[in-house]
N, C-alpha and C positions, 0 to 999 in steps of 0.2 A: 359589550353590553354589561347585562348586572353581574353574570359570570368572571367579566374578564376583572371586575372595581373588587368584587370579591377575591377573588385569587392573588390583586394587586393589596388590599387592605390585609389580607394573609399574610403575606411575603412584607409586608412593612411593617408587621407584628413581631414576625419571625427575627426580623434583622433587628427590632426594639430588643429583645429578646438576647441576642447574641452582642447586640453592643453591651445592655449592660452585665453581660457575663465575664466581656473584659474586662471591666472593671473588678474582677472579683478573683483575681490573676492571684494576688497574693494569696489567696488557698493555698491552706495544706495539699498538695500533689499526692498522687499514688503510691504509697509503699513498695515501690519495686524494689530495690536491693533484695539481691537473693539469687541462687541456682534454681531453674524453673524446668520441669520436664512434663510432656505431653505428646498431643499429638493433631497433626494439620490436616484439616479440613476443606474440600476444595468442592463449591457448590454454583452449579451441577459438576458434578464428580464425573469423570471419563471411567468409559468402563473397563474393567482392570486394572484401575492405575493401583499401584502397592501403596501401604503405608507406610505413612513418613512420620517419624519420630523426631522430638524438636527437643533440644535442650538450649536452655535460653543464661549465659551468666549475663548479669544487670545491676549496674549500681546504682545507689538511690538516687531520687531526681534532684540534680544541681542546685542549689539554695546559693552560692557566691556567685560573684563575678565571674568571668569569662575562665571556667571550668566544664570538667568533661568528664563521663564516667563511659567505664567500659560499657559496651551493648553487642557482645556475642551472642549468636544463633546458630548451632548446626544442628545440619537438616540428616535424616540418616532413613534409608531403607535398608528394610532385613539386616540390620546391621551395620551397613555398608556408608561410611559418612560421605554424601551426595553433595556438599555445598555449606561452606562455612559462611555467613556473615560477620565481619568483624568491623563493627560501628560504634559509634563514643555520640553520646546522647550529652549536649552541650549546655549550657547559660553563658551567652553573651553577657550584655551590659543591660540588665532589669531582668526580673520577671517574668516581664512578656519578653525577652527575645532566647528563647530558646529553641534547639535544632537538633535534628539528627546528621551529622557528619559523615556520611558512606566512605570516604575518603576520595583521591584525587578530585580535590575543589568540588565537589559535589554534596550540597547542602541545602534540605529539606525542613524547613519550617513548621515548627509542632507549638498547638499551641492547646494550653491548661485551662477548659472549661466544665465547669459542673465535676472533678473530678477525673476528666477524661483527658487522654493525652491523645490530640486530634492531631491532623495532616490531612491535607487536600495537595493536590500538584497532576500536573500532564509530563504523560511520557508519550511523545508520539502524538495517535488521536485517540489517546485515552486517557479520561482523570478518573485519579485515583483517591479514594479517601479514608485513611486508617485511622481506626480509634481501638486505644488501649484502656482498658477497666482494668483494675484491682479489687476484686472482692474478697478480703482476707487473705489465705493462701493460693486463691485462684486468679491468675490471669489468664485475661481472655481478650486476643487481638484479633480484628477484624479487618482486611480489606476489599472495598467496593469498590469496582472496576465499572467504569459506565462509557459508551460510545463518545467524544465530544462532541462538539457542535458549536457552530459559529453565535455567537452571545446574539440578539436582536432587542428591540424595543419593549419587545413582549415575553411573556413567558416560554423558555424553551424547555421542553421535556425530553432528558435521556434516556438511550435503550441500555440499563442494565446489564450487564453481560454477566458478571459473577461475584460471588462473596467466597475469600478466603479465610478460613476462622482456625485460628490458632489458640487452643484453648490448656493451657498450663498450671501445673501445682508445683507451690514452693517448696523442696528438699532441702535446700540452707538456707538461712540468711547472707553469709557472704556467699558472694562468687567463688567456684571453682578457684584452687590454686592463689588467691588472695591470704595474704598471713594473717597469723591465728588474730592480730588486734587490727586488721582491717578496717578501714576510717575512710569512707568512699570521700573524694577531692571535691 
């Protein structure tokens, strides 16, 4: 009924919306280059779980061709370093085709709108969707974890399950261990 033409004339607003955001690719990207330290937030939060301390080294977002900057994360409780991620944040061949690299062939699709470094993907029966902000010295990454669901004609709505928010301040411009005239690739 009028409900469903509404929610459909929404949703085709939406995607008006996000096509012409592609177009708008060549933006300036977020200031990442930097050592980033904070701390992760897991919502709804399990009770007891310790905190986790996050140090982020990051080099600025890719402007050439098929290039790649570092994108280390360790995660550390009470001190104790829990889990390194060690990932290289890419540009293919244009603008739009940039990636996050996890290693072994395993590559995630990030794309540059409104200033944001987005990600959508399924692992499993669950998609996931990260978006990274820069506001000056602070980043702040989010992931939304939602139930999937088979696609259908009509509108499907997901059960949310949780927001990860990983919320960081810049300590250097270059990364950790990067030499003194550092020139991200």
């Amino acid at each position: 009924g009028r409900a469903a033409l509404l929610a459909a004339a929404g949703l085709f607003a939406i995607g008006g919306v996000l096509v012409g955001a592609r177009v708008a690719r060549a933006q300036e990207g977020p200031d990442l280059a930097g050592t980033w330290a904070g701390t992760l937030e897991n919502h709804p939060a399990r009770p007891g779980a310790p905190r986790v301390d996050v140090t982020i080294e990051l080099g600025a977002l890719p402007t050439a061709d098929s290039t790649c900057v570092p994108w280390r994360t360790t995660y550390r409780e009470q001190g104790t370093v829990r889990m390194v991620k060690d990932y290289r944040l890419c540009r293919g061949q244009g603008a739009a085709d940039l990636y996050v690299d996890e290693g072994e062939g395993l590559r995630l699709r990030a794309d540059l709108i409104g200033g944001l470094l987005l990600s959508t993907f399924k692992a499993g029966t669950v998609l996931l969707t990260t978006r990274l902000a820069v506001r000056g010295d602070t980043l702040v990454e989010e992931i939304i974890t939602a139930e999937d669901a088979p696609a259908t004609d009509g509108v499907v709505s997901l059960r949310t399950r949780g927001v990860q928010r990983l919320t960081v301040v810049r300590r250097s411009r270059a990364p950790a261990g990067a030499p003194a005239r550092w020139t991200p690739r």
